[in-house]
MDAnalysis code that builds the backbone (N, CA, C; Angstrom):
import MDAnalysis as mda
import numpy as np

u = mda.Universe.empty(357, n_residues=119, atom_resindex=np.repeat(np.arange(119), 3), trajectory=True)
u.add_TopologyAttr("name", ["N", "CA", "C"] * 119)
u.add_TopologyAttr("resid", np.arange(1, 120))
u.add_TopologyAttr("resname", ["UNK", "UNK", "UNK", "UNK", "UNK", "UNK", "UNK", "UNK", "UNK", "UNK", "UNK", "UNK", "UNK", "UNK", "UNK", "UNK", "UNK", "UNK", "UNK", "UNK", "UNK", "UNK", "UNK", "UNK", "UNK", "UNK", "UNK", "UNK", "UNK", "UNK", "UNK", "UNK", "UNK", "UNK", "UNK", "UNK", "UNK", "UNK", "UNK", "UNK", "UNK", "UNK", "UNK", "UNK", "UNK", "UNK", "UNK", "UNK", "UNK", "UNK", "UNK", "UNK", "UNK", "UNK", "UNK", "UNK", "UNK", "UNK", "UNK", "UNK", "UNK", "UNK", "UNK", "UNK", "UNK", "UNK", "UNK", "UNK", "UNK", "UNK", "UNK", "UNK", "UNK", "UNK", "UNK", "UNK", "UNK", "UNK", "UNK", "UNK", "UNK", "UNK", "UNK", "UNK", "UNK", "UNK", "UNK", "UNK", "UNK", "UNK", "UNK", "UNK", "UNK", "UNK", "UNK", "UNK", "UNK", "UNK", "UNK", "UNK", "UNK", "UNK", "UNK", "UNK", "UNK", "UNK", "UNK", "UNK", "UNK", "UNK", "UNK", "UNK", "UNK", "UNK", "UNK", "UNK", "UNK", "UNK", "UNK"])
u.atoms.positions = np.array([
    [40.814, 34.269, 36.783],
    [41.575, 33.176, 37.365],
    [41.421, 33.210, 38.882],
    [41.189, 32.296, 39.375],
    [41.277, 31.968, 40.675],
    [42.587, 31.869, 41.548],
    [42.782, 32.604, 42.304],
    [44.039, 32.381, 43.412],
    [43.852, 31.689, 44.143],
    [45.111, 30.938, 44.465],
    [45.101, 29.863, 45.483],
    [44.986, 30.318, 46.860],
    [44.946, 29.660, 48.083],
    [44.984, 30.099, 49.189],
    [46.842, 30.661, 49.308],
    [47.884, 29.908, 49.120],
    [49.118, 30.380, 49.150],
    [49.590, 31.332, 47.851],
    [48.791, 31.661, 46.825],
    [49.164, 32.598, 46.050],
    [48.815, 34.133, 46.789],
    [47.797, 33.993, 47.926],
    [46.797, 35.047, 48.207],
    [48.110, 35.543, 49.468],
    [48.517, 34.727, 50.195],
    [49.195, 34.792, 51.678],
    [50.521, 35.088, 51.132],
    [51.092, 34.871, 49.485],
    [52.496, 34.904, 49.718],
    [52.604, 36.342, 49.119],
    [51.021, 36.904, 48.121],
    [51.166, 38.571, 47.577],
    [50.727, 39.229, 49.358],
    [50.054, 39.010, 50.239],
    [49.725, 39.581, 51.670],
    [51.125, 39.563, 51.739],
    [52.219, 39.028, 52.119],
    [53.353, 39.096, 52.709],
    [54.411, 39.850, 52.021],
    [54.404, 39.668, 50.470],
    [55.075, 40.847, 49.602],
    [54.822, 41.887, 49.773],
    [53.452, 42.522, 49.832],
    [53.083, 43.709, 50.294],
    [53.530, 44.443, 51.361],
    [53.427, 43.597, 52.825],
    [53.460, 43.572, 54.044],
    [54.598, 43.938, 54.023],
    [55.727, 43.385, 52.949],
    [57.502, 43.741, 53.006],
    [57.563, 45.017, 52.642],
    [56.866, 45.011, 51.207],
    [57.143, 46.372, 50.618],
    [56.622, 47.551, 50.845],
    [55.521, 47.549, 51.939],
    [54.814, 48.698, 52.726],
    [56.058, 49.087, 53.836],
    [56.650, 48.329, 54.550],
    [57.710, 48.646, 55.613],
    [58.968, 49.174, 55.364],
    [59.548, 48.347, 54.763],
    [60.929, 48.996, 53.499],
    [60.873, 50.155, 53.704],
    [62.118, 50.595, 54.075],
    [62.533, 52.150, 54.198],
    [63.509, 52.509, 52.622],
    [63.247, 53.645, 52.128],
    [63.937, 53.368, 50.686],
    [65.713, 53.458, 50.836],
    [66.231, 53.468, 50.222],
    [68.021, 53.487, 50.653],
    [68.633, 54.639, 49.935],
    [69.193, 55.362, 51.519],
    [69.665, 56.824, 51.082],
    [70.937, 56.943, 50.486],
    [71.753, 55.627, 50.670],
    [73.177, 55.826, 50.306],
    [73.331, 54.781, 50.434],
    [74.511, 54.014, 49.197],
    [75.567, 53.117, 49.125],
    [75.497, 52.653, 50.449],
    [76.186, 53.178, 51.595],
    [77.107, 53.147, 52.671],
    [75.699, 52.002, 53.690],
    [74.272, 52.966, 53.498],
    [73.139, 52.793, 54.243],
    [72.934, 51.138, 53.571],
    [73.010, 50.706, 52.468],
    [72.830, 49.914, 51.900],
    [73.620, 48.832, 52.447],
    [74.911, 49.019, 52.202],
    [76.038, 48.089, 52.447],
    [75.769, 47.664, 53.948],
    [75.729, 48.762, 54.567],
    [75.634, 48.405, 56.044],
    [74.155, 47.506, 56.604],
    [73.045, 47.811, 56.118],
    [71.832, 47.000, 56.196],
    [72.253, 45.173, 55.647],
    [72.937, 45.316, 54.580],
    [73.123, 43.894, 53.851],
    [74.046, 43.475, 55.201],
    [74.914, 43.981, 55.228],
    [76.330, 43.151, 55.891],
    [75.684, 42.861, 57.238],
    [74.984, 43.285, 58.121],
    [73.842, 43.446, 59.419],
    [73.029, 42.377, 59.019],
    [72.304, 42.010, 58.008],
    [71.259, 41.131, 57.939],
    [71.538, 39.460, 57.631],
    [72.996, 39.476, 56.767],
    [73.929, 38.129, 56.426],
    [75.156, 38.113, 57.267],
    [75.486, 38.741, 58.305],
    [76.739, 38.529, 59.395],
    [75.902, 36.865, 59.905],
    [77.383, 36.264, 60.277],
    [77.162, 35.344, 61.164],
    [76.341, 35.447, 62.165],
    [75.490, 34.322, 62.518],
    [75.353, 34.414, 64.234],
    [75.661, 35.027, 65.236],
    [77.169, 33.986, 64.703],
    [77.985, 33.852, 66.175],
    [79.016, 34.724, 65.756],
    [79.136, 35.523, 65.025],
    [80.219, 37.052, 64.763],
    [81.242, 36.928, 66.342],
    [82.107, 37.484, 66.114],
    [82.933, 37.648, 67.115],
    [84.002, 38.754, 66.899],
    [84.407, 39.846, 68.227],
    [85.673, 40.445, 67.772],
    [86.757, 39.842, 68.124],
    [87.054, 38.491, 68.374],
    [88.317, 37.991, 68.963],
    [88.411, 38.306, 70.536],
    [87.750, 39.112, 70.853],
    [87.825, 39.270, 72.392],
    [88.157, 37.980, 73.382],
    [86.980, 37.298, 72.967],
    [87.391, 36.019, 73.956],
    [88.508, 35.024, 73.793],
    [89.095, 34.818, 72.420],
    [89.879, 34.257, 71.903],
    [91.261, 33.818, 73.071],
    [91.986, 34.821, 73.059],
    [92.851, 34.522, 74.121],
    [92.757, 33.714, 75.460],
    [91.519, 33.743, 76.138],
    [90.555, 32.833, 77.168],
    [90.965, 31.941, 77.052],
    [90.439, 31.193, 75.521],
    [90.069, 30.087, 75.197],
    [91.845, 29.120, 74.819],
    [92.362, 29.925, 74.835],
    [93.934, 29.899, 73.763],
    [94.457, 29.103, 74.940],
    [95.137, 27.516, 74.948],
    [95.669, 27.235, 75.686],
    [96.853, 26.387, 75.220],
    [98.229, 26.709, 75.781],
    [99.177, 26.169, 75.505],
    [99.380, 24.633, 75.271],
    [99.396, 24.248, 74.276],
    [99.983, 22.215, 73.503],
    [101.256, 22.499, 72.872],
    [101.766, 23.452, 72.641],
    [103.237, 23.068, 72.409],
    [104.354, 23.625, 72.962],
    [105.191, 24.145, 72.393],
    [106.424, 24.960, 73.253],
    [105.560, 26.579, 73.329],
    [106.358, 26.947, 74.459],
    [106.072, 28.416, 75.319],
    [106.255, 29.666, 74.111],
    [107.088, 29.258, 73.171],
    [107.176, 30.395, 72.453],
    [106.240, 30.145, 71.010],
    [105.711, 28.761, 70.817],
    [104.507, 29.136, 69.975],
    [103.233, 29.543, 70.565],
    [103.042, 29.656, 71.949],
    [102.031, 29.785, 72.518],
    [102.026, 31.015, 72.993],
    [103.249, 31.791, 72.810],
    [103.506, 33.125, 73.204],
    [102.991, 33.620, 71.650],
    [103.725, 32.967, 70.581],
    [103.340, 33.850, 69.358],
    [101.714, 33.859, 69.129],
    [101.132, 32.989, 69.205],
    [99.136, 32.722, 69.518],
    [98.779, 33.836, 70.323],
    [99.462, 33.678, 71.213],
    [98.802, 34.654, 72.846],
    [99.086, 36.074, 72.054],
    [100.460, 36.601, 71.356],
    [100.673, 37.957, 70.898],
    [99.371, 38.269, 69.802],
    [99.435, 37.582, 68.758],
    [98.509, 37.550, 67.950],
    [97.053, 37.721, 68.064],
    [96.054, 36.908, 69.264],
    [95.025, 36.906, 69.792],
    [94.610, 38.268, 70.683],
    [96.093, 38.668, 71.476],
    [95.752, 39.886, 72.304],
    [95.673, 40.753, 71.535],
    [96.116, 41.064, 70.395],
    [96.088, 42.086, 69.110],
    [94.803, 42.408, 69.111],
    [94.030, 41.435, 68.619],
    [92.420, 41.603, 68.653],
    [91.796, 42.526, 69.809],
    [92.601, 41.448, 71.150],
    [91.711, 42.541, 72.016],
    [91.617, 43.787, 72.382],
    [93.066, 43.986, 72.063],
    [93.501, 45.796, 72.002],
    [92.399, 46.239, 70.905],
    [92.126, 45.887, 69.708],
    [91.246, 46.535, 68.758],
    [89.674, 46.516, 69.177],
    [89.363, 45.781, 69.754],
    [87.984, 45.785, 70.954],
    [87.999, 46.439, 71.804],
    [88.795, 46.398, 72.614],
    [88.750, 47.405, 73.805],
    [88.792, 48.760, 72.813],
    [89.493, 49.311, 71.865],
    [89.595, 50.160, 70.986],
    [88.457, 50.765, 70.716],
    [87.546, 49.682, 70.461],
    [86.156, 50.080, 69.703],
    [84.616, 50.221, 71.075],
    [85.076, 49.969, 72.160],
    [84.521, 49.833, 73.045],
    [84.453, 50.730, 73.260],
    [85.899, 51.553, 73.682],
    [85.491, 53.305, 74.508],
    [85.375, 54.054, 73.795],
    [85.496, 54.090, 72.120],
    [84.933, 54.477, 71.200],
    [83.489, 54.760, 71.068],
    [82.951, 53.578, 71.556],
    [81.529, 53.259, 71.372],
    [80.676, 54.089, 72.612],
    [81.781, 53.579, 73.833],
    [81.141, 54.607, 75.147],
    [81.476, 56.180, 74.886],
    [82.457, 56.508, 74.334],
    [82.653, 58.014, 74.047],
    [81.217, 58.916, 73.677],
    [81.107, 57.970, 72.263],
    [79.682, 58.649, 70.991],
    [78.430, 58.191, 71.478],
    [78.421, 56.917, 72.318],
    [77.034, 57.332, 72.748],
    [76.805, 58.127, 73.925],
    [77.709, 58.686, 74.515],
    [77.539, 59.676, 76.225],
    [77.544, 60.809, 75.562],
    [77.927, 61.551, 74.353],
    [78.002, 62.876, 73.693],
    [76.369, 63.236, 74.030],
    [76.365, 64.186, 74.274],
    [74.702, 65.401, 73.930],
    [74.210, 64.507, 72.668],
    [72.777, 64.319, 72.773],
    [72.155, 64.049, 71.516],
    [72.532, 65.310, 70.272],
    [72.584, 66.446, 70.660],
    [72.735, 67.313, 69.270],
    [73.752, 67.100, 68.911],
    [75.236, 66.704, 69.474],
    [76.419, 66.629, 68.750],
    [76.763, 64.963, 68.150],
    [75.741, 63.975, 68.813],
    [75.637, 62.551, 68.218],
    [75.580, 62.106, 67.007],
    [74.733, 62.598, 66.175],
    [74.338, 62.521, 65.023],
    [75.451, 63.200, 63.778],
    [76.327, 63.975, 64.190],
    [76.905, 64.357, 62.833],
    [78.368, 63.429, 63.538],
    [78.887, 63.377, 64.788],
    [79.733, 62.631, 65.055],
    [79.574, 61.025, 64.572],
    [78.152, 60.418, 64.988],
    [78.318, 58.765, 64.064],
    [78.409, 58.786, 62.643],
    [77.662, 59.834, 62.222],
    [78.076, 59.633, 60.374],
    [79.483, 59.419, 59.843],
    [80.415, 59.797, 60.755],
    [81.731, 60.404, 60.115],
    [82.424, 59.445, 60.887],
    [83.562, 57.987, 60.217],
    [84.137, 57.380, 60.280],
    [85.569, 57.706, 61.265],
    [85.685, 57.250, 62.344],
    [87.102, 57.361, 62.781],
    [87.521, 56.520, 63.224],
    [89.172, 56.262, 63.316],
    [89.629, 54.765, 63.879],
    [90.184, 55.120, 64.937],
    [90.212, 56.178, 65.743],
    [90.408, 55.550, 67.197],
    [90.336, 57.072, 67.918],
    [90.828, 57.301, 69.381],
    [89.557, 57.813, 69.907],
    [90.051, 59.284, 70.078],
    [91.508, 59.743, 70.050],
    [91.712, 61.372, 69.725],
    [91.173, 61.771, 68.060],
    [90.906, 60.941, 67.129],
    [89.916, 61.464, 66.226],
    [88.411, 62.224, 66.763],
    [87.995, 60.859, 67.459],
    [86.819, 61.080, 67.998],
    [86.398, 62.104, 68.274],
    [87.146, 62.587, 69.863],
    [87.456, 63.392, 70.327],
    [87.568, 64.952, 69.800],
    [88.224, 64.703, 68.785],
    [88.984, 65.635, 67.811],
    [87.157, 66.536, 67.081],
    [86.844, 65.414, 66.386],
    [85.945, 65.646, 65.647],
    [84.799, 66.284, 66.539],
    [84.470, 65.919, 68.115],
    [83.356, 65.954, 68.985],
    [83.468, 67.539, 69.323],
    [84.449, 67.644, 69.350],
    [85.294, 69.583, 69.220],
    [85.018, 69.886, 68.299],
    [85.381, 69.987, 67.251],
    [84.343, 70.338, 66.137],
    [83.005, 70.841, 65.788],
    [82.236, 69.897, 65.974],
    [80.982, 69.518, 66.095],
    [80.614, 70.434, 67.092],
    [81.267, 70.368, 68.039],
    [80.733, 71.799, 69.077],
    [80.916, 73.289, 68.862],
    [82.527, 73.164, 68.157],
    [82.412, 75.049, 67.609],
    [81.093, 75.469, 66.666],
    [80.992, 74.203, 66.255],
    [79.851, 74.887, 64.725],
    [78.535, 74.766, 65.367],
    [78.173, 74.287, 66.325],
    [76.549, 74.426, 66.670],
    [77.114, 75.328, 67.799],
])
């Protein structure tokens, strides 16, 4: 049987996928590749939200918006010096500190001590 010109270019490009493909070490590695590849665009942590938030009715629904919106930003800024913490660590103590989940930053911290008695 004869292949078409687009039967020939679309097995080149299957290949081309399945030569690169890294195989999947874990659930977690998995989940996180999917949720990374189908996130929105335009993803957002609410950060800017409050900016944008401008008072049309009475002061105290615009206070309850403004409480609500700044919530967010406390959890950004949260994840920010989080983020500056683990990437300024020594490369040798980096790697077992990002594997391991924490929500805020005397965990971090906590754990980065750790990580240092044992090496």
């Amino acid at each position: 049987m004869v292949k078409t010109w687009m039967e020939s270019r679309v097995e080149g490009l299957e290949k081309e996928l399945l030569d690169t493909r890294s195989p999947v070490s874990s659930w977690k590695s998995f989940k996180d590749e999917v949720l990374q590849r189908f996130k929105p665009s335009q993803e957002s942590d609410g950060s800017e939200a409050p900016m944008v938030l401008k008072q049309e009715e009475i002061v105290m629904k615009y206070r309850e918006q403004f409480k609500i919106l700044s919530t967010l930003m406390v959890d950004a800024l949260g994840k920010l010096i989080i983020g500056f913490f683990s990437n300024n660590l020594q490369v040798r103590h980096q790697g077992e500190v990002r594997m391991t989940r924490v929500s805020n930053l005397k965990q971090l911290v906590d754990l980065a001590h750790k990580v240092e008695e044992r090496n």
